[in-house]
C-alpha positions as CSV (number, residue, x, y, z in Angstrom):
1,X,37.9,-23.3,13.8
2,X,35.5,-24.9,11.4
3,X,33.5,-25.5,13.7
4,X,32.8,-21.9,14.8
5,X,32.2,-21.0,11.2
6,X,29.7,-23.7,11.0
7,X,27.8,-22.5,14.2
8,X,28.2,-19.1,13.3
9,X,26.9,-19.7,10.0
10,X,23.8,-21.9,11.1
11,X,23.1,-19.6,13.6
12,X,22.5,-16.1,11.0
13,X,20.9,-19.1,9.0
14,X,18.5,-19.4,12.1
15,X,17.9,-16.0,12.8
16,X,16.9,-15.3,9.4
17,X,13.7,-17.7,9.9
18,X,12.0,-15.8,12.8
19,X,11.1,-13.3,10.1
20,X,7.6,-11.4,9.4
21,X,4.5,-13.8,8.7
22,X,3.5,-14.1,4.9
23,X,0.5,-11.6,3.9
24,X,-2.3,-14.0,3.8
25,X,-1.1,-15.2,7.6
26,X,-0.9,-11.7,9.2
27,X,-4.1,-11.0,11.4
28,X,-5.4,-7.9,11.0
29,X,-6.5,-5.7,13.3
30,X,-9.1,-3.2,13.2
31,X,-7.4,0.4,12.7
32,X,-7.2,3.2,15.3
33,X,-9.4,6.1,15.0
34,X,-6.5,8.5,14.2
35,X,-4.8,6.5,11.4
36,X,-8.4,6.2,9.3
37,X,-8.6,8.3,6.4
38,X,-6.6,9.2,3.6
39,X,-2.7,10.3,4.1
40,X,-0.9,11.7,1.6
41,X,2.9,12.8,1.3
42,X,3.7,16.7,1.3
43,X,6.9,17.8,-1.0
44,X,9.2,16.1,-2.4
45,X,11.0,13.1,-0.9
46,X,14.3,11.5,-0.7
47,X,12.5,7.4,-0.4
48,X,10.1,9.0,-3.6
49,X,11.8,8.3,-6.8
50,X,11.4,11.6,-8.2
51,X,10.1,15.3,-6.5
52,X,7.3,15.0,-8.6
53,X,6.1,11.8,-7.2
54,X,3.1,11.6,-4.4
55,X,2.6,8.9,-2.4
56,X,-0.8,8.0,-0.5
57,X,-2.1,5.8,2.0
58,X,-5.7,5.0,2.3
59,X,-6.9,3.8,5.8
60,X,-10.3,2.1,6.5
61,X,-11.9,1.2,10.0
62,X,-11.4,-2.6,9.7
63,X,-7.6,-2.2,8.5
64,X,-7.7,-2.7,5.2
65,X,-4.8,-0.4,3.3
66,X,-4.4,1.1,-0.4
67,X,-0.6,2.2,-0.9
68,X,-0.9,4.3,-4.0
69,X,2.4,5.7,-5.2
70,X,2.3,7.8,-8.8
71,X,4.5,8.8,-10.5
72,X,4.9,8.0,-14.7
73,X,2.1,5.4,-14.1
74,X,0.2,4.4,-10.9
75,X,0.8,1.4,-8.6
76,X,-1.7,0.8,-6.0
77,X,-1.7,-2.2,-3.7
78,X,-4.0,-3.4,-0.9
79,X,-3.0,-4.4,2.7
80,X,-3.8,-4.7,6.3
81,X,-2.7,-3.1,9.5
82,X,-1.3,-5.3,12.1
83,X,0.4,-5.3,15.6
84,X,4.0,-6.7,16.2
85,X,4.5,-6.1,20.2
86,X,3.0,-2.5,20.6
87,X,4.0,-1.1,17.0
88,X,1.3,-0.6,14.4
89,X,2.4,-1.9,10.5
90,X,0.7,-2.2,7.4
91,X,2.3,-4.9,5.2
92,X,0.7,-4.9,1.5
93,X,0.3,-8.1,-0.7
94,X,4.2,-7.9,-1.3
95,X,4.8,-8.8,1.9
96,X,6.7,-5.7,2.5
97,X,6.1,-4.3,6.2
98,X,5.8,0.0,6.9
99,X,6.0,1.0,10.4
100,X,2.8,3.6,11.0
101,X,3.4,6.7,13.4
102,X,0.8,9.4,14.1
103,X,1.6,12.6,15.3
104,X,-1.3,14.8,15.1
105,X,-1.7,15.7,11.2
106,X,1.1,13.9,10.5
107,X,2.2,10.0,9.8
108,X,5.7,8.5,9.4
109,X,4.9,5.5,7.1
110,X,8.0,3.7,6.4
111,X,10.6,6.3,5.3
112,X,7.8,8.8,3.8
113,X,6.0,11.9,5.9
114,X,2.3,11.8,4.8
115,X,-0.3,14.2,6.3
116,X,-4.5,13.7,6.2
117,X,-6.1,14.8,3.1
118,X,-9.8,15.2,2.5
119,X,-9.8,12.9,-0.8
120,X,-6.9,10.9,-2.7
121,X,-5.7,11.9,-5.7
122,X,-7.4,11.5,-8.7
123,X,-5.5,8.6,-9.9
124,X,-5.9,6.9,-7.2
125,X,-9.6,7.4,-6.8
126,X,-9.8,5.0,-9.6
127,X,-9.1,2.1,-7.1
128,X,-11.0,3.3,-3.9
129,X,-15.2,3.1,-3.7
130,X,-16.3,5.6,-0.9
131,X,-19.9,5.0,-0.6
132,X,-21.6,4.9,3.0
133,X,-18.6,6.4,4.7
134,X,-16.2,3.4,4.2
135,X,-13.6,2.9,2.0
136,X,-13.5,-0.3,-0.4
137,X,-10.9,-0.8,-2.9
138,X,-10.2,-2.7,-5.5
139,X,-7.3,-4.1,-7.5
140,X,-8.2,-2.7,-11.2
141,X,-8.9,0.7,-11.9
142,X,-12.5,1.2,-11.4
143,X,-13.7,2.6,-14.9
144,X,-16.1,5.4,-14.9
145,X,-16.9,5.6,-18.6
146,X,-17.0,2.4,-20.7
147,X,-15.7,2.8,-23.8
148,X,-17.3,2.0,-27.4
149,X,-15.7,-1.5,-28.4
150,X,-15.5,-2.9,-31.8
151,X,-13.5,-6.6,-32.5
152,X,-11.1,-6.6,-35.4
153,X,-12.0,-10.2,-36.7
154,X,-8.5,-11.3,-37.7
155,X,-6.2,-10.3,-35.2
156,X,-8.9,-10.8,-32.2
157,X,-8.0,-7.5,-30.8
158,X,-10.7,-5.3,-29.0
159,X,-10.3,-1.8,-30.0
160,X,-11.8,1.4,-28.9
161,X,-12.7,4.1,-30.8
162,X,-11.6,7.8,-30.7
């Protein structure tokens, strides 16, 4: 008997450890012509945290990914398509893997419906470079307007004035 619960439990174990590869191991691939672009979801929806919240996927020709998902703030993070048997993913820098369908206008990323979009959002603009038409993005907001700085000598803070 104890046995049996020993193999049983060393086989889960076992099973457990044919999982996804980590993020920097995944090969990516270079993305198909109808999942480039910019996806973005349409309506509220039950995986979004609140109605009000959009989700968007931006999609460049060599497989590079921006997941941008706003809500209160806005959390954008970079990944890469890949295969697994004949399925296409993305997995993002969290190691988290979506599975990517394309119907027409329309994608199933993970749990979320998104559908092309000419542009993303504004706040997610801040971390995308279009120039050339290709996509680059970055991983801080890329600031438009640089603020007037002045140091505050004893507490070594920068500030910025109004």
């Amino acid at each position: 008997m104890i046995k049996n619960i020993f193999t049983g439990l060393l086989v889960i174990n076992l099973v457990g450890c044919a999982g996804y590869a980590d993020f920097p191991q995944v090969v990516q691939t270079p993305a198909p012509v109808n999942v480039t672009g910019v996806w973005m979801s349409d309506g509220p929806q039950k995986s979004l945290v609140d109605p009000a919240a959009i989700a968007s996927l931006v999609v460049d020709r060599a497989g590079n990914t921006l997941d941008c998902r706003q809500w209160q703030s806005t959390i954008a993070r970079r990944g890469k398509l890949t295969w697994r048997g004949e399925q296409l993913y993305n997995v993002n820098v969290k190691n988290e893997y979506q599975k990517i369908i394309v119907t027409g206008d329309k994608m199933q990323y993970g749990r979320l419906v998104l559908r092309r979009v000419a542009k993303p959002t504004v706040e997610c603009q801040a971390f995308v470079v279009y120039a050339n038409g290709e996509y680059t993005f970055t991983d801080r907001p890329v600031s438009t307007v640089l603020p007037q700085a002045s140091t505050h000598k004893k507490a070594n803070v920068i500030r910025t004035n109004k």
